[in-house]
N, C-alpha and C positions, 0 to 999 in steps of 0.2 A: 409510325409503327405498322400503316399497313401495306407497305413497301417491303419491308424486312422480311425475309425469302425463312421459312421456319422449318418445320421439320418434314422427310419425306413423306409424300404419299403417292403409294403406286408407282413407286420408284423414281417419284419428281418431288422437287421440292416445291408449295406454292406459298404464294403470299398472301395474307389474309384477306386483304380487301380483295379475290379474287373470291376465295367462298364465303366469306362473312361480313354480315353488316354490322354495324352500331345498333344496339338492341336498347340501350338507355342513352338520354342526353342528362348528365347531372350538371345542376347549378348552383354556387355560391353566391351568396350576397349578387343576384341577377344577371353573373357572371359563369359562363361553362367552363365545366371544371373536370377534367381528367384526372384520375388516381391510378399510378403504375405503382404498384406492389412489388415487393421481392423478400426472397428469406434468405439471411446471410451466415453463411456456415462457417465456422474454420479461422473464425478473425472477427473482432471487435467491429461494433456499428460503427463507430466515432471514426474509425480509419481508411471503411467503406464510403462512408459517406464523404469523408474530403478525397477522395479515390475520383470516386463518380461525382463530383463536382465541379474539379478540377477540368473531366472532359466534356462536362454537357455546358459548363461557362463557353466551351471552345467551340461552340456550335453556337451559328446566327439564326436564334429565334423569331418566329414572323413577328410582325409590330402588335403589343398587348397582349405579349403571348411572358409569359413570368414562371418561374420553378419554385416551390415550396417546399422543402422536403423536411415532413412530417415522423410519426410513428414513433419506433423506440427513441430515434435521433433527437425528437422534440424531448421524449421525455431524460433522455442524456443531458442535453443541455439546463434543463430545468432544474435536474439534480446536482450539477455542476456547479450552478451559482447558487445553489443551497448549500453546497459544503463550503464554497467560498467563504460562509458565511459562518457556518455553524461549526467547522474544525479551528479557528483560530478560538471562538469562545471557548469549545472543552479544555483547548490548550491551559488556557488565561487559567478559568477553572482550577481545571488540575493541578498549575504551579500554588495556588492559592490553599488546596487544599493537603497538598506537600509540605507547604510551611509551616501548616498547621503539625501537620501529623509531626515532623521532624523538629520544629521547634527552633525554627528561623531559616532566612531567607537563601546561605550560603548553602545549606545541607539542598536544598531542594534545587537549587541552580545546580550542584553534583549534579544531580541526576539528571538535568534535562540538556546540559550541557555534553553528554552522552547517547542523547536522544538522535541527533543528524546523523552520527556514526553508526551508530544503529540501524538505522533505513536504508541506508548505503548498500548496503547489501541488496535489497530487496531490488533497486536500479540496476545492479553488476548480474541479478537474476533476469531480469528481464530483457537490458541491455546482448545479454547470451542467447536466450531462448530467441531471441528476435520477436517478444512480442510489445506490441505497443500498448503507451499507456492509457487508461480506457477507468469508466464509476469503479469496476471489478477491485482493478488496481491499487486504486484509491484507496476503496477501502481494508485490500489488505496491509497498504500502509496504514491505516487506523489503527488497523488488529495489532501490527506488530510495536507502533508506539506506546501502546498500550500496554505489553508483556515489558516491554523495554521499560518503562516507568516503573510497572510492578516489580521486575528484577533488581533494579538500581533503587526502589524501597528496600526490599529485603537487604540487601548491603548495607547500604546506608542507617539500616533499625540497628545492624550488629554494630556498626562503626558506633554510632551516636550512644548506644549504652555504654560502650568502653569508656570515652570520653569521658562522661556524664560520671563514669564510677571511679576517675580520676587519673584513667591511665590516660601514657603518654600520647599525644596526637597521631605520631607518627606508627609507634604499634599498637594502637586502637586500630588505625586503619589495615595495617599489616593483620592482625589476627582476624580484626571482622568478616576481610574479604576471604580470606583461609577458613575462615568456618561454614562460607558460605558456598562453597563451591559444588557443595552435592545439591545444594538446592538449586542455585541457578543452573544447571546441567540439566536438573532434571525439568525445568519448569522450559526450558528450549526444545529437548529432546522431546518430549512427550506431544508437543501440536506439531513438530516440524513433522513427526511419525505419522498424524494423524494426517496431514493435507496432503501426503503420496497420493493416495486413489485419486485426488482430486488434480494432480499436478499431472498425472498418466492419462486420465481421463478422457472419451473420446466419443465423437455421437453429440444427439443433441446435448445443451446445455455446457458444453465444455469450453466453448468461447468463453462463457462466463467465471467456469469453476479452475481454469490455467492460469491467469491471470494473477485472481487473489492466490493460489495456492501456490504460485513461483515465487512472490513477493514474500509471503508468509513462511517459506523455507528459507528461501535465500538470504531472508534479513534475521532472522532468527539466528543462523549460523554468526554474521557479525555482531548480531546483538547479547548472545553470550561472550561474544571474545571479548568485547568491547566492555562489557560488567565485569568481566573477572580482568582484564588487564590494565583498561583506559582508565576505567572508572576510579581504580584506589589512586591513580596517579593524577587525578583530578580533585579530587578528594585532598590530595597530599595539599596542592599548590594553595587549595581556598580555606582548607582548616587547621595544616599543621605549618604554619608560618611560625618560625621561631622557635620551633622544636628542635632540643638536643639528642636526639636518639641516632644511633647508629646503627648500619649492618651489623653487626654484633652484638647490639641489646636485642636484635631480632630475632634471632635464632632459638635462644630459648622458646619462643612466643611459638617457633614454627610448631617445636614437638609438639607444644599443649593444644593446640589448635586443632592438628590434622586426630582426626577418630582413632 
């Protein structure tokens, strides 16, 4: 470092160990210990740091000389293997308390069975923007599994009461998802509107707030197509096995449905 030729003065550029000395020696565990700081704008730690890792591996350190690299990166990684750990439980969770609310095990596979197609988006947003994946990410994938559950409840509560009041499987599910289409429009519309400032956003904090808010628009957009289209047709194959209904008994169902 005090090699490296820094900024002019007096119309020259010098190098530090020409004006400045070592003002502190710090030491770890009885070992000295240098801390080079940086503040990273415009892009995720996690992709900085296998950046600049990649090149200081490529440099021959003198013998006992070793690299740590500390700060938000440690605390990246630490958060990382805590979702490792805690997003497959909410998952478990969740399917568990789907079964309940829906009232067996098919109704709630529907819905999560719709969950992958859903997120997929939020990867074709990112995959676009060129941003990489980073905690931010993550957990706007969280956020949007989550609406995508709650949406494919709502479907599913309409389907399951038709059933339940003895109409046919196949237009229980035809009518439930047709009743439901103002709701799920609006339950997309309404946050993907909300994480614009957040998706334009620029200055501090905006490495942080692009990320989730690309993810949370982008998978929003396929997670309502995905409830109003995938969903009745997944729905079809796991609860109306053996139903004799036609296009044609449907049709009446359409008028009554639509407001």
């Amino acid at each position: 470092m005090g090699a490296c030729r820094v900024a002019p003065h007096r119309n020259r550029q010098q190098r530090p160990q020409d004006v400045a000395a070592a003002n502190q020696i710090s030491r770890e565990d009885g070992k000295r210990r240098v801390v080079i700081q940086a503040n990273v704008l415009n892009r995720d730690v996690g992709s900085f740091v296998t950046e600049a890792r990649a090149k200081v591996d490529a440099i021959a350190l003198p013998p006992g000389s070793w690299v740590v690299w500390g700060g938000q990166y440690e605390n990246l990684k630490a958060a990382t293997q805590r979702l490792a750990i805690v997003v497959p439980l909410c998952f478990v969770l969740i399917f568990v308390i789907l079964s309940m609310a829906l009232g067996g095990v098919r109704p709630a596979l529907v819905v999560f069975a719709a969950i992958p197609l859903g997120l997929s988006g939020g990867v074709f947003a990112l995959v676009l923007t060129g941003i990489t994946f980073s905690i931010s990410a993550a957990v706007g994938f969280i956020v949007l599994a989550g609406v995508a559950v709650l949406n494919g409840l709502v479907v599913m509560t309409g389907i399951g009461d038709r059933i339940a009041d003895g109409v046919d499987p196949v237009k229980a599910i035809y009518d439930g998802a047709m009743e439901r289409v103002r709701p799920v429009l609006m339950t997309g519309l309404v946050p993907a509107i909300g994480f614009i400032p957040m998706a334009i956003a620029h200055g501090t904090g905006a490495e942080v707030q692009k990320p989730l808010a690309m993810v949370v628009i982008g998978g929003l957009i396929t997670a309502t197509a995905v409830t109003l289209l995938v969903l009745p047709a997944i729905a079809r194959l796991l609860l109306a096995r053996g139903s004799t209904a036609t296009a044609a008994d449907l049709m009446p169902a359409a008028g009554e449905a639509r407001p």
